[in-house]
Backbone and ligand atoms as CSV (ligand in chain L), in Angstrom:
chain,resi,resn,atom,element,x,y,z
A,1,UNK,N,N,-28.738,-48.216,27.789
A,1,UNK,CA,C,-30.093,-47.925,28.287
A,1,UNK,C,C,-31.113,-48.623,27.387
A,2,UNK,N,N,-32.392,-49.092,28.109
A,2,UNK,CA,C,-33.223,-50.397,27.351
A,2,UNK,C,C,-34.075,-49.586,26.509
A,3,UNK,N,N,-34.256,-48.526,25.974
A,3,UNK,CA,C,-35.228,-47.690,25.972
A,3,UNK,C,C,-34.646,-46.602,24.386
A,4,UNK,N,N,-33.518,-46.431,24.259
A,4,UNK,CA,C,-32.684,-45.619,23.932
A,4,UNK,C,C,-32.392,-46.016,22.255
A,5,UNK,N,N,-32.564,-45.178,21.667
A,5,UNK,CA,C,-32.461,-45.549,20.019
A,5,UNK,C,C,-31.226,-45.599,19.814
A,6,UNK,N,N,-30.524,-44.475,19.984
A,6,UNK,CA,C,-28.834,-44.006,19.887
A,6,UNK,C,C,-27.948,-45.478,20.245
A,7,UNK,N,N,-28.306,-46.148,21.948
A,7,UNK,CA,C,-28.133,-47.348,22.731
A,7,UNK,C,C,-28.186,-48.609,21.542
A,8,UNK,N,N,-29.149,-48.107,21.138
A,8,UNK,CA,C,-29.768,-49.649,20.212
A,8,UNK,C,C,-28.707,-49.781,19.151
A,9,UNK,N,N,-28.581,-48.457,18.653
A,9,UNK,CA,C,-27.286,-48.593,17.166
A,9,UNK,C,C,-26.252,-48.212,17.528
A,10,UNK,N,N,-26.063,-48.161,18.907
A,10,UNK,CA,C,-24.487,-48.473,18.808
A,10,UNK,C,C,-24.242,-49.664,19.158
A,11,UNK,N,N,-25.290,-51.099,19.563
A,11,UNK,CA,C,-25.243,-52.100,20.325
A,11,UNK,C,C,-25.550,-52.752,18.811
A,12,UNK,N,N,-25.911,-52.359,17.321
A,12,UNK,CA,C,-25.846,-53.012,16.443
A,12,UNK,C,C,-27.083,-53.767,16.260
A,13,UNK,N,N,-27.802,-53.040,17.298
A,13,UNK,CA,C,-29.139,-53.783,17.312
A,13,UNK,C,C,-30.722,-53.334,16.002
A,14,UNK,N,N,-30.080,-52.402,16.086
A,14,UNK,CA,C,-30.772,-50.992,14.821
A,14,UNK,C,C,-29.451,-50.710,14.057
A,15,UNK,N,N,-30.154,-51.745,12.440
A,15,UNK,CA,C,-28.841,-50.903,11.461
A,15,UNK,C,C,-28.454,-49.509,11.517
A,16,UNK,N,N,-27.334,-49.394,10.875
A,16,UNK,CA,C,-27.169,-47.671,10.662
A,16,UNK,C,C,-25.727,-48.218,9.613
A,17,UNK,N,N,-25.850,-46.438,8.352
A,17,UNK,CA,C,-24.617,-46.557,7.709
A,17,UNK,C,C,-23.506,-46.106,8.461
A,18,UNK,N,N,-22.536,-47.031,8.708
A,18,UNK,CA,C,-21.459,-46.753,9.327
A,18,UNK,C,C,-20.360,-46.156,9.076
A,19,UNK,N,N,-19.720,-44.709,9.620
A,19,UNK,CA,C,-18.438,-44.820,8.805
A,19,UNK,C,C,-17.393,-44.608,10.233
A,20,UNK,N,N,-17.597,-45.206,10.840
A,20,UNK,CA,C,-15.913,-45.024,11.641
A,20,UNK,C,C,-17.030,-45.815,13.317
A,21,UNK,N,N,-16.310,-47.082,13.694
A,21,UNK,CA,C,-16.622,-47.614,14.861
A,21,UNK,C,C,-15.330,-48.009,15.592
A,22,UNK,N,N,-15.564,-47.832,17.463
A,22,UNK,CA,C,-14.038,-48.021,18.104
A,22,UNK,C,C,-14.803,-48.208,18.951
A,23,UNK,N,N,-14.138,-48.433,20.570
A,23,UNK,CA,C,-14.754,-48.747,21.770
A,23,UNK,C,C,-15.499,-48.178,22.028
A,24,UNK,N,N,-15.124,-46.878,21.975
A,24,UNK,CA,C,-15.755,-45.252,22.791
A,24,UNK,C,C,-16.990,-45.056,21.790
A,25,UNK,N,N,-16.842,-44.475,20.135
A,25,UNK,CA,C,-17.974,-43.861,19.510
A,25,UNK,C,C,-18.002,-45.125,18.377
A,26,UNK,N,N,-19.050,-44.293,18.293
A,26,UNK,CA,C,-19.740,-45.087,16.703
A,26,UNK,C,C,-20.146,-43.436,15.464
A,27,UNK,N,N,-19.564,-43.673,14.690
A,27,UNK,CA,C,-20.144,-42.206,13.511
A,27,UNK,C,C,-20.862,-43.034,12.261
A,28,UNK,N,N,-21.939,-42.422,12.300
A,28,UNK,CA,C,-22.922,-43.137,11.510
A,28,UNK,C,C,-23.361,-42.108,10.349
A,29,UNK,N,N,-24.390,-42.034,9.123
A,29,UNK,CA,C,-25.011,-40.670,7.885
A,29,UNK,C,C,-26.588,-41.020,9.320
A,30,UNK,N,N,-26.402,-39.607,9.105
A,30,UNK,CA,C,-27.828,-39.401,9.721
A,30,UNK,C,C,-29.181,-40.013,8.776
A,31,UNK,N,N,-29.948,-40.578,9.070
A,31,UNK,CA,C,-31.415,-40.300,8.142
A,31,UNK,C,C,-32.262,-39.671,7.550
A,32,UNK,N,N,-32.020,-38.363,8.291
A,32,UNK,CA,C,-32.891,-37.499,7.483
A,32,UNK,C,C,-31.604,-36.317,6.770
A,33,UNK,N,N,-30.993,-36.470,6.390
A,33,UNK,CA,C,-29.598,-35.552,5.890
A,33,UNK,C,C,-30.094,-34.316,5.618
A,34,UNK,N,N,-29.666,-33.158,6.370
A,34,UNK,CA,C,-29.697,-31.512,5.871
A,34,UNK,C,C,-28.435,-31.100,5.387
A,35,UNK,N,N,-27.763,-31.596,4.862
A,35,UNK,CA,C,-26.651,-31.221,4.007
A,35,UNK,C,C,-26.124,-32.828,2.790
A,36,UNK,N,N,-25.327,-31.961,1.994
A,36,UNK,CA,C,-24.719,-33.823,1.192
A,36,UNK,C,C,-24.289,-34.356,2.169
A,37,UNK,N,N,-23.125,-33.767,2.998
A,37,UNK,CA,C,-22.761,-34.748,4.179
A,37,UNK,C,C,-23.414,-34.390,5.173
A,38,UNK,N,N,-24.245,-35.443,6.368
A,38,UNK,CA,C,-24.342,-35.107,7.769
A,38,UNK,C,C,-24.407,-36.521,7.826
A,39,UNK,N,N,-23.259,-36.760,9.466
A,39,UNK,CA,C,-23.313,-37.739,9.876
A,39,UNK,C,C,-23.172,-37.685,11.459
A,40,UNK,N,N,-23.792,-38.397,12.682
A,40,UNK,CA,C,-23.722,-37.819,13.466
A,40,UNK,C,C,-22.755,-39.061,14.094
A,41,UNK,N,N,-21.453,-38.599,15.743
A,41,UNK,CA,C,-21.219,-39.087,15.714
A,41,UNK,C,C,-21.737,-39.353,17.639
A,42,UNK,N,N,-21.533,-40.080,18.142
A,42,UNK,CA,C,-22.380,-40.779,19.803
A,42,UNK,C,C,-21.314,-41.156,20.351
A,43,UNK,N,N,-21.298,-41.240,21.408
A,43,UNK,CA,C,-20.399,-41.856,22.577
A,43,UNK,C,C,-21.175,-43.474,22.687
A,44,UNK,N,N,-20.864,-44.962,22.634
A,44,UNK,CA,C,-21.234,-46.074,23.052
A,44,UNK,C,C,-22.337,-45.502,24.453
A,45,UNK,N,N,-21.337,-45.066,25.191
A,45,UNK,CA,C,-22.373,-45.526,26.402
A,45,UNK,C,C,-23.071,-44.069,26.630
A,46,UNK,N,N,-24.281,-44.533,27.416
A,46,UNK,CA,C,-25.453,-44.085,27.396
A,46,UNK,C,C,-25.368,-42.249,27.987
A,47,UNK,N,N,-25.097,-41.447,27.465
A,47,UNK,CA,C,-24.906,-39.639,28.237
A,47,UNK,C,C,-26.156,-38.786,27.599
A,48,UNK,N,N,-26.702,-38.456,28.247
A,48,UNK,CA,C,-28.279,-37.965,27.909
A,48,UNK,C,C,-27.936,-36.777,26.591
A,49,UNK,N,N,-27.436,-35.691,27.448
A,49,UNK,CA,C,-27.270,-34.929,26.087
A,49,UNK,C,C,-26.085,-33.924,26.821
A,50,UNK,N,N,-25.243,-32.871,26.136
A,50,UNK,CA,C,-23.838,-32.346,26.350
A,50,UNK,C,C,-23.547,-31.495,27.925
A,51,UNK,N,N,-25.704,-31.572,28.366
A,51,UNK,CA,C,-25.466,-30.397,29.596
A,51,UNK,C,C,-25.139,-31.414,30.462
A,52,UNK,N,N,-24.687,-32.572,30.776
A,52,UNK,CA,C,-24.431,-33.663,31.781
A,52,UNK,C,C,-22.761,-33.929,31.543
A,53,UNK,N,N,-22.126,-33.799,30.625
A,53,UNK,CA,C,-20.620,-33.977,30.822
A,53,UNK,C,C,-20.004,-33.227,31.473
A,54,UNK,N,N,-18.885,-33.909,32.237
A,54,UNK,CA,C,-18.363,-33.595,33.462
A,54,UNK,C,C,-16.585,-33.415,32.771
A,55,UNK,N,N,-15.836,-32.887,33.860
A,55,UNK,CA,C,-14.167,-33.010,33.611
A,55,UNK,C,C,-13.779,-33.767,32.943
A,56,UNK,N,N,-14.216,-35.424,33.481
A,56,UNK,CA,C,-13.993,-36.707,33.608
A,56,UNK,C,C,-14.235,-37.099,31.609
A,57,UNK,N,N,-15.228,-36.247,31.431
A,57,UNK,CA,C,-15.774,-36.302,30.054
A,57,UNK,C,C,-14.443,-35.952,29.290
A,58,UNK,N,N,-13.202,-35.605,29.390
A,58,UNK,CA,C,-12.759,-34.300,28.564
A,58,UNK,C,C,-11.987,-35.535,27.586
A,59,UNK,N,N,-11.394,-36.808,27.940
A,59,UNK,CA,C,-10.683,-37.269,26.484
A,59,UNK,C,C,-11.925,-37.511,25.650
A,60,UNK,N,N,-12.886,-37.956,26.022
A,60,UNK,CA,C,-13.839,-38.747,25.153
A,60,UNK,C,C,-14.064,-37.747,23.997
A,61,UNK,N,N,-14.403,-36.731,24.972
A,61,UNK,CA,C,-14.471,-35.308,24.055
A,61,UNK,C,C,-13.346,-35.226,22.558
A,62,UNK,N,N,-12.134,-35.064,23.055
A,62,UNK,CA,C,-10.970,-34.896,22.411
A,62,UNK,C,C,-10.640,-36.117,21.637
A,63,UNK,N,N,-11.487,-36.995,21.776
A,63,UNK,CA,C,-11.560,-38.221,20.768
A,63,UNK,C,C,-12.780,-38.090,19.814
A,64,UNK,N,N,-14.021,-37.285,20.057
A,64,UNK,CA,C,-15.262,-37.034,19.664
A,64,UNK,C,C,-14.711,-36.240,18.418
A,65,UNK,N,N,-13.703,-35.205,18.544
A,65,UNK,CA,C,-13.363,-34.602,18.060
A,65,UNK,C,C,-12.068,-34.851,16.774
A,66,UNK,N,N,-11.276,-35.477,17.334
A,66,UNK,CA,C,-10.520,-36.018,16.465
A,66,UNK,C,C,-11.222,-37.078,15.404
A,67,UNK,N,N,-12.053,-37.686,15.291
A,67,UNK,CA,C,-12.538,-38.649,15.052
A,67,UNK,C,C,-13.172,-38.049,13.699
A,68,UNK,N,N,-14.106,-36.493,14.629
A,68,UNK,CA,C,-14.706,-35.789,13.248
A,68,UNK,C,C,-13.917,-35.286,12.478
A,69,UNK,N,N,-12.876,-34.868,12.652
A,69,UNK,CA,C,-11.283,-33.942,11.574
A,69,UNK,C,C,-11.290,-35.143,10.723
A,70,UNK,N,N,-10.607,-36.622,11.385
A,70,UNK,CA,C,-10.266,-37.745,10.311
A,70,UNK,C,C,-11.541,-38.200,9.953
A,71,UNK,N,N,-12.490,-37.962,9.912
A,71,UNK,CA,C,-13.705,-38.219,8.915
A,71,UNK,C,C,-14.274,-37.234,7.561
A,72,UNK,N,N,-13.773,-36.117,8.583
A,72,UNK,CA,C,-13.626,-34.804,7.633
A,72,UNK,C,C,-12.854,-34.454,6.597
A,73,UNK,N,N,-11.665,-35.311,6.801
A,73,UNK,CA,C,-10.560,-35.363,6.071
A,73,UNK,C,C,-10.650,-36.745,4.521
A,74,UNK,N,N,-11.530,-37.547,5.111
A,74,UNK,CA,C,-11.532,-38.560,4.823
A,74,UNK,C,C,-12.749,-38.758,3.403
A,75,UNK,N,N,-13.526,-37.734,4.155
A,75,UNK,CA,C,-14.795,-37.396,3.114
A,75,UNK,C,C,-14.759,-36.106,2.108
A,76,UNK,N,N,-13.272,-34.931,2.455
A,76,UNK,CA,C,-12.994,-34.392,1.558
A,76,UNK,C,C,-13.893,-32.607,1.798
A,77,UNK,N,N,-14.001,-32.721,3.097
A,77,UNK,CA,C,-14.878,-31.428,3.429
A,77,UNK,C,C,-13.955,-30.969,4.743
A,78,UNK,N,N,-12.646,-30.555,4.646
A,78,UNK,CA,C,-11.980,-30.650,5.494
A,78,UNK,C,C,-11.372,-28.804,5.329
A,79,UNK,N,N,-11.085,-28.882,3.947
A,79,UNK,CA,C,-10.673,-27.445,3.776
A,79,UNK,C,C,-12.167,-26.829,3.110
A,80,UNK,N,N,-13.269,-27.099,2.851
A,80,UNK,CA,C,-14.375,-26.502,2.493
A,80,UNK,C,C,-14.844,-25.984,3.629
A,81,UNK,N,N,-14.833,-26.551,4.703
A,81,UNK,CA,C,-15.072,-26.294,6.097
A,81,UNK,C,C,-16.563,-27.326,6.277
A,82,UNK,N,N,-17.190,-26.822,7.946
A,82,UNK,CA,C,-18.214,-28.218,7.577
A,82,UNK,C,C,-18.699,-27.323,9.265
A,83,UNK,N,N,-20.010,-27.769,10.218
A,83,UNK,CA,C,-20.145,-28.043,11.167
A,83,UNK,C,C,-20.408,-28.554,12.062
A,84,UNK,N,N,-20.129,-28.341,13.586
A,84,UNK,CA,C,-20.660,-29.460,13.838
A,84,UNK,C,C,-21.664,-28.845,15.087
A,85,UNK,N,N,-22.406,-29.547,15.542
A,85,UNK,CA,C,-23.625,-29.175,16.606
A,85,UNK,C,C,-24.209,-30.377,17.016
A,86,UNK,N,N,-24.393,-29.853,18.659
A,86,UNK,CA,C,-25.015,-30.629,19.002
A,86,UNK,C,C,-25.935,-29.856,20.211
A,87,UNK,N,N,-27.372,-30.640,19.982
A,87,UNK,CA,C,-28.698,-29.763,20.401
A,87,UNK,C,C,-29.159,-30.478,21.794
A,88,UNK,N,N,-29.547,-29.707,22.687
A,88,UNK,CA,C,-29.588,-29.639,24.095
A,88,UNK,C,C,-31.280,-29.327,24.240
A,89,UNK,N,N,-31.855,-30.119,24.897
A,89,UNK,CA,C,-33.225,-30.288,25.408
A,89,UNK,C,C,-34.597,-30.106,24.090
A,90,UNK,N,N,-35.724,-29.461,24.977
A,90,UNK,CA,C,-36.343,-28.926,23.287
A,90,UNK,C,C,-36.013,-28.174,23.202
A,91,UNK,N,N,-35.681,-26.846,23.628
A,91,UNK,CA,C,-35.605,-25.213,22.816
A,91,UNK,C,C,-34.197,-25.883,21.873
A,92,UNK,N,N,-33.373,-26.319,22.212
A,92,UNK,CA,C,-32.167,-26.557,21.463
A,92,UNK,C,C,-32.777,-27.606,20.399
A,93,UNK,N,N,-33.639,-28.371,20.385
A,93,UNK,CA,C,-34.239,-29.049,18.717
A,93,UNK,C,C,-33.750,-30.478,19.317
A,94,UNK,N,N,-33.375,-31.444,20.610
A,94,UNK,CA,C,-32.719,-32.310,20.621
A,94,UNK,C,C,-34.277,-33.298,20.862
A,95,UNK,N,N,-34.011,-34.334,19.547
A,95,UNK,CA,C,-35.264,-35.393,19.702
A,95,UNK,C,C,-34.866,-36.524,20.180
A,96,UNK,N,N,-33.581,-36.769,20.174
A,96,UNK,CA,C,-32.907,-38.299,20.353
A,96,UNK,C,C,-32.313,-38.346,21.707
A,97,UNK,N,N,-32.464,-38.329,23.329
A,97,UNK,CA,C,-31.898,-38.243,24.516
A,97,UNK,C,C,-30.316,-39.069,24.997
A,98,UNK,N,N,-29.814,-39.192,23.862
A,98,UNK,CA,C,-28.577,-39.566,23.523
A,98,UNK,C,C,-27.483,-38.956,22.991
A,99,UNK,N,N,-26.518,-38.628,23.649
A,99,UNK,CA,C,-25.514,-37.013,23.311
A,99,UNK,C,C,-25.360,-37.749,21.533
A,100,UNK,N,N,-25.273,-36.501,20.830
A,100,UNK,CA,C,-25.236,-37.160,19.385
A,100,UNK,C,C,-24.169,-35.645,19.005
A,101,UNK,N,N,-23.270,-35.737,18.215
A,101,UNK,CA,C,-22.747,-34.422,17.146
A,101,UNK,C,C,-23.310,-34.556,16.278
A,102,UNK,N,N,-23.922,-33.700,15.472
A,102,UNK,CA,C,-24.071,-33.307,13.981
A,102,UNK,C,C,-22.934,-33.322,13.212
A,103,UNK,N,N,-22.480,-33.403,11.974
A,103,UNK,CA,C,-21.427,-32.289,11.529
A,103,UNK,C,C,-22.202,-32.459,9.989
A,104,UNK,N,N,-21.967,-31.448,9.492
A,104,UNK,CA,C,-22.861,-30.971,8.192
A,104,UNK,C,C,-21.205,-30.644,7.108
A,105,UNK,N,N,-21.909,-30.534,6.116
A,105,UNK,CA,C,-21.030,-30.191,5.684
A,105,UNK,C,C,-21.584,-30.627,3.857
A,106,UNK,N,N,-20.810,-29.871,2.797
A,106,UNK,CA,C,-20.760,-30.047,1.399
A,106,UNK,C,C,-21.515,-28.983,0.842
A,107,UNK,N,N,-21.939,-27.910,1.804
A,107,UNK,CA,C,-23.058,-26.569,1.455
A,107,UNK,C,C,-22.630,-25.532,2.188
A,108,UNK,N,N,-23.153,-24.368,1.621
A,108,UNK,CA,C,-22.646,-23.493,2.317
A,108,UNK,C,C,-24.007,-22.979,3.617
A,109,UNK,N,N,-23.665,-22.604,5.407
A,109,UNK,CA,C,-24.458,-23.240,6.205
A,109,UNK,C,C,-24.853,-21.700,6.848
A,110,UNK,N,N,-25.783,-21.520,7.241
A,110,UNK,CA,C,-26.265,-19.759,7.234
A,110,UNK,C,C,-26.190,-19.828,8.386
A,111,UNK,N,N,-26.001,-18.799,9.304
A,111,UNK,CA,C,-26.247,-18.113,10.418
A,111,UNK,C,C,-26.614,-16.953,10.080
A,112,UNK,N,N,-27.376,-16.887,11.499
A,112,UNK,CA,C,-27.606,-18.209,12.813
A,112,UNK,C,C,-28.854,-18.657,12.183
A,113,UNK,N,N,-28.773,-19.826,12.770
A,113,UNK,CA,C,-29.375,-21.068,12.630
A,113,UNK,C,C,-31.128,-20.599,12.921
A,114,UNK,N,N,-31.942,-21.462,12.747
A,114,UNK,CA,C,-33.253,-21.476,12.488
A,114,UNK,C,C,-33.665,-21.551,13.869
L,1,DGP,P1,P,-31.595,-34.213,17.255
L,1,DGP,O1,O,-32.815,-33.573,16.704
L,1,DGP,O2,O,-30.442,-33.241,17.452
L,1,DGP,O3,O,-31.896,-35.041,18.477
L,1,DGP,O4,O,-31.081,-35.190,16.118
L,1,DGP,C1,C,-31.450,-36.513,15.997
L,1,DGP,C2,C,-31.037,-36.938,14.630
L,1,DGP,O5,O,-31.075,-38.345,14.593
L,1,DGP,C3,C,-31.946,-36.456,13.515
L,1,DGP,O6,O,-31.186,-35.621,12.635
L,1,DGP,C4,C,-32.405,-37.695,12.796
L,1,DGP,C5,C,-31.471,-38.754,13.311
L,1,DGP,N1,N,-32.089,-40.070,13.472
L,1,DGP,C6,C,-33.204,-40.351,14.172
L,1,DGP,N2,N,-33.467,-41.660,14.122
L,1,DGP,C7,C,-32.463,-42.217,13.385
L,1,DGP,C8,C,-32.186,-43.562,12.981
L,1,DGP,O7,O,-32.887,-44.530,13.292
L,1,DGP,N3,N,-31.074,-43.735,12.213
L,1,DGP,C9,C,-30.262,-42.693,11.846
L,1,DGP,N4,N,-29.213,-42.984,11.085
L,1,DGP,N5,N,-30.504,-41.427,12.217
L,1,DGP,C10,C,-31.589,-41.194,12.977
């Protein structure tokens, strides 16, 4: 999408620190970090935000997911535990119209959330 920030850095067009790129996602450190670790991770192609995935969605998912364990694993916040979120319209806090995960992690994380 021509318009789309998320679009732009996964097209390499807008740097970002990278830590894990494949067909499907790109996992990048967020910019504004609320924990030592947060990095969020995107699907390549363009899905507004999580209330639009369908059935059809479900490996991408299960790759979204695996992807965060071996990053989790990888960065050493695996048995500390860590989370992950992802925010849906405004009441849910979502600024970027590009499905994005959070996952936080290296602190200890309060609930419920703000
Ligand atoms: P949300 O509020 O859930 O839509 O989260 C969007 C996140 O994206 C927010 O934590 C800040 C991050 N972000 C926004 N612009 C950029 C950028 O240009 N680069 C990186 N790395 N992160 C960004």
């Amino acid at each position: 999408m021509d318009d789309c920030l998320f679009c732009k850095i996964a097209a390499g067009q807008i740097p970002s620190d990278k830590l894990y790129e494949d067909d499907m996602l790109l996992a990048f450190r967020d910019i504004d970090p609320q924990a030592p670790v947060h990095f969020l991770v995107i699907p390549k192609k363009h899905i507004a935000s999580a209330a639009v995935l369908t059935e059809e969605d479900g490996a991408l998912l299960g790759h979204v997911f695996a992807v965060i364990a071996k990053l989790c694993r990888e960065l050493g916040c695996d048995e500390s535990g860590y989370r992950v979120v992802t925010n849906i319209g405004e009441d849910g806090g979502q600024s970027v119209k590009h499905l994005h995960f959070h996952v936080l992690a290296k602190r200890s994380l309060a609930w419920p959330p703000g």
